[in-house]
C-alpha positions as CSV (number, residue, x, y, z in Angstrom):
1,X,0.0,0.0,0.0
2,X,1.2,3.5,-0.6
3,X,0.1,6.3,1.4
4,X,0.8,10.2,0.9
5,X,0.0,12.4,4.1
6,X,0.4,15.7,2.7
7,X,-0.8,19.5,4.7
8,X,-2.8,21.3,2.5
9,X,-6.2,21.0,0.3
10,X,-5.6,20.8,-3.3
11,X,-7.8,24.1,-4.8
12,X,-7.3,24.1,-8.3
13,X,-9.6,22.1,-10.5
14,X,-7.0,21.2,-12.6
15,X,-4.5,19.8,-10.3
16,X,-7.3,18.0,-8.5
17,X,-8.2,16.2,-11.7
18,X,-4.5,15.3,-12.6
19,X,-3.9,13.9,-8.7
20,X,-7.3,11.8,-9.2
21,X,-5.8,10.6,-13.1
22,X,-2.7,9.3,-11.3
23,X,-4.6,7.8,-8.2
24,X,-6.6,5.8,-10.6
25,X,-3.9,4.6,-12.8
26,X,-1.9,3.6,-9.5
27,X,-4.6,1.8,-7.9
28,X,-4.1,-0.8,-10.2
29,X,-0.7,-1.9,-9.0
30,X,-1.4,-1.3,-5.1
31,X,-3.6,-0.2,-2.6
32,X,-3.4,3.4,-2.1
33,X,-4.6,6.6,-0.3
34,X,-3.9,10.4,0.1
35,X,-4.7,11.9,3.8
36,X,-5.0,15.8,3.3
37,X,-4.5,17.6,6.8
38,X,-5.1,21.1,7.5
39,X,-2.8,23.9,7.0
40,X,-1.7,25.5,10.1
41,X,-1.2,29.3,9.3
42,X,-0.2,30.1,12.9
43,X,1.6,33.3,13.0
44,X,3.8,31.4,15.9
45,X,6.0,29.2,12.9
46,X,7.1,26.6,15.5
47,X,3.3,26.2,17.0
48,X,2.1,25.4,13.1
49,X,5.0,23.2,13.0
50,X,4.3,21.2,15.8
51,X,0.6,21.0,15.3
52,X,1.2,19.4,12.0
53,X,3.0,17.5,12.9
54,X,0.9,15.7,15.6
55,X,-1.8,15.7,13.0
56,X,0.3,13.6,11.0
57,X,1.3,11.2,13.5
58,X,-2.0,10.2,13.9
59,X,-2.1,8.8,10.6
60,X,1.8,6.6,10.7
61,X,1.9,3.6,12.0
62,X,4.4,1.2,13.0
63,X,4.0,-0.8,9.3
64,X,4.9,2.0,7.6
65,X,8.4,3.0,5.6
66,X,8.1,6.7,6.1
67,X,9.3,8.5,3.4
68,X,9.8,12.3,4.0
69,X,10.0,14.9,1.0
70,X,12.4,17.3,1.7
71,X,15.0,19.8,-0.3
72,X,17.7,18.1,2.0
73,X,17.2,14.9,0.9
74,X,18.5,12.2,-1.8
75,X,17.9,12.6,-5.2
76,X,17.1,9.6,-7.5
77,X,16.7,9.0,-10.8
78,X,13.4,7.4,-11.7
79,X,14.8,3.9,-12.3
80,X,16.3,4.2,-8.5
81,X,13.2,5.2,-7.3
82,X,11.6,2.2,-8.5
83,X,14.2,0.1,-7.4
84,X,13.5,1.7,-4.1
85,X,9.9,1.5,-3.8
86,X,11.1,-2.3,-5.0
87,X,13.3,-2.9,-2.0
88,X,11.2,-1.4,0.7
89,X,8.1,-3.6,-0.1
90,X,10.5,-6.6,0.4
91,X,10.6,-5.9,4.2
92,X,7.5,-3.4,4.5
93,X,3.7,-3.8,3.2
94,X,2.9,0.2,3.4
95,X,5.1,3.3,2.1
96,X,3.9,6.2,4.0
97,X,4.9,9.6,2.2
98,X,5.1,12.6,4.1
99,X,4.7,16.0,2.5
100,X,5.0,18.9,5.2
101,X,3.6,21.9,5.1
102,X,5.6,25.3,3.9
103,X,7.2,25.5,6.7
104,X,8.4,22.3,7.3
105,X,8.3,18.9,9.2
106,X,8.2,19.3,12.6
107,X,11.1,17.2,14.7
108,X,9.0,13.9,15.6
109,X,8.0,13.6,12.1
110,X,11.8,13.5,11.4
111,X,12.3,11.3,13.8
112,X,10.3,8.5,12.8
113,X,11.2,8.8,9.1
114,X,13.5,6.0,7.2
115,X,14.2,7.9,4.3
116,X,14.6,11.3,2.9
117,X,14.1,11.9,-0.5
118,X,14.1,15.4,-2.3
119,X,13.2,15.6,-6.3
120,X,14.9,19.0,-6.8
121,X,17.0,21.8,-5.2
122,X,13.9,23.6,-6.4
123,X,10.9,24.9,-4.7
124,X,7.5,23.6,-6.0
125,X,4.3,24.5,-4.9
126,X,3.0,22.1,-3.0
127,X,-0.2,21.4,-4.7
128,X,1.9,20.6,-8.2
129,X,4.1,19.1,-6.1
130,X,1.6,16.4,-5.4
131,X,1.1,16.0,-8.8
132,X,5.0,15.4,-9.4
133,X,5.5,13.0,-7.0
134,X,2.0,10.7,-7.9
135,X,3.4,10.6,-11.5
136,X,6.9,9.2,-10.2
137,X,5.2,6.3,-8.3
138,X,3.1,5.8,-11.5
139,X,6.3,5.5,-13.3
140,X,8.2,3.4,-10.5
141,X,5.4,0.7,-11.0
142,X,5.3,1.2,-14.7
143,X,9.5,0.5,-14.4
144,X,8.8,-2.3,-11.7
145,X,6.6,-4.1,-14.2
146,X,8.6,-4.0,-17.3
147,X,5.7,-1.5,-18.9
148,X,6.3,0.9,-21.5
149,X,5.8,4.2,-20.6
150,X,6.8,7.9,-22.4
151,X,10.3,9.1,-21.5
């Protein structure tokens, strides 16, 4: 099963309809769900942090290889990725993936995470963002199963 646990609510049509495209193509190589949390927008930075991040604790569980998106973390190529997302169902049945909010994951997310993986030095917003990362999975499954897909 994959998870994402992302902060935020996806507001443009558009987007919405692309995320629901790549939900439905994915579903047919695992289980999968998106849990979308509130956005703290807490003038105290380190109080929306925290918050957050007990909301999205609530949803991890011990079965879970938590993967958190972050600028400081590994970059792959998309055959790693799916080499990755290969290995870790070996040992695990869920991948949890943890997109924070703009300001961050708070400390206990950290904490419980296995894995840091960042797709660019950039900054995406994180509603395409969303987007980015559903079509990766797509293509790690695509690459995982030998299937064609555009380059």
């Amino acid at each position: 099963m994959i998870k994402i646990i992302c902060i935020g609510k996806i507001k443009e049509k558009y987007l919405r309809e692309a995320i629901e495209d790549y939900v439905k193509r994915i579903k047919k190589y695992t289980n999968f769900e998106i849990i979308e949390l509130k956005d703290e927008n807490d003038q105290d930075i380190k109080k929306a942090i925290k918050v957050e991040g007990e909301n999205i604790l609530k949803y991890v569980n011990t079965k879970d290889y938590i993967i958190t998106l972050e600028v400081k973390g590994e970059q792959l190529s998309s055959e790693k990725f799916a080499e990755k997302i290969t290995k870790i169902n070996i040992d695990y049945s869920n991948i949890c993936f943890i997109i924070g909010g703009s300001n961050g994951l708070s400390e206990d997310v950290l904490k419980k995470k296995k894995f840091s993986l960042s797709f660019s030095k950039m900054t995406f917003p994180h509603q395409l963002f969303r987007v980015i990362l559903l079509e990766q999975i797509y293509r790690a499954y695509k690459i995982k199963n030998n299937e064609t897909y555009h380059k």
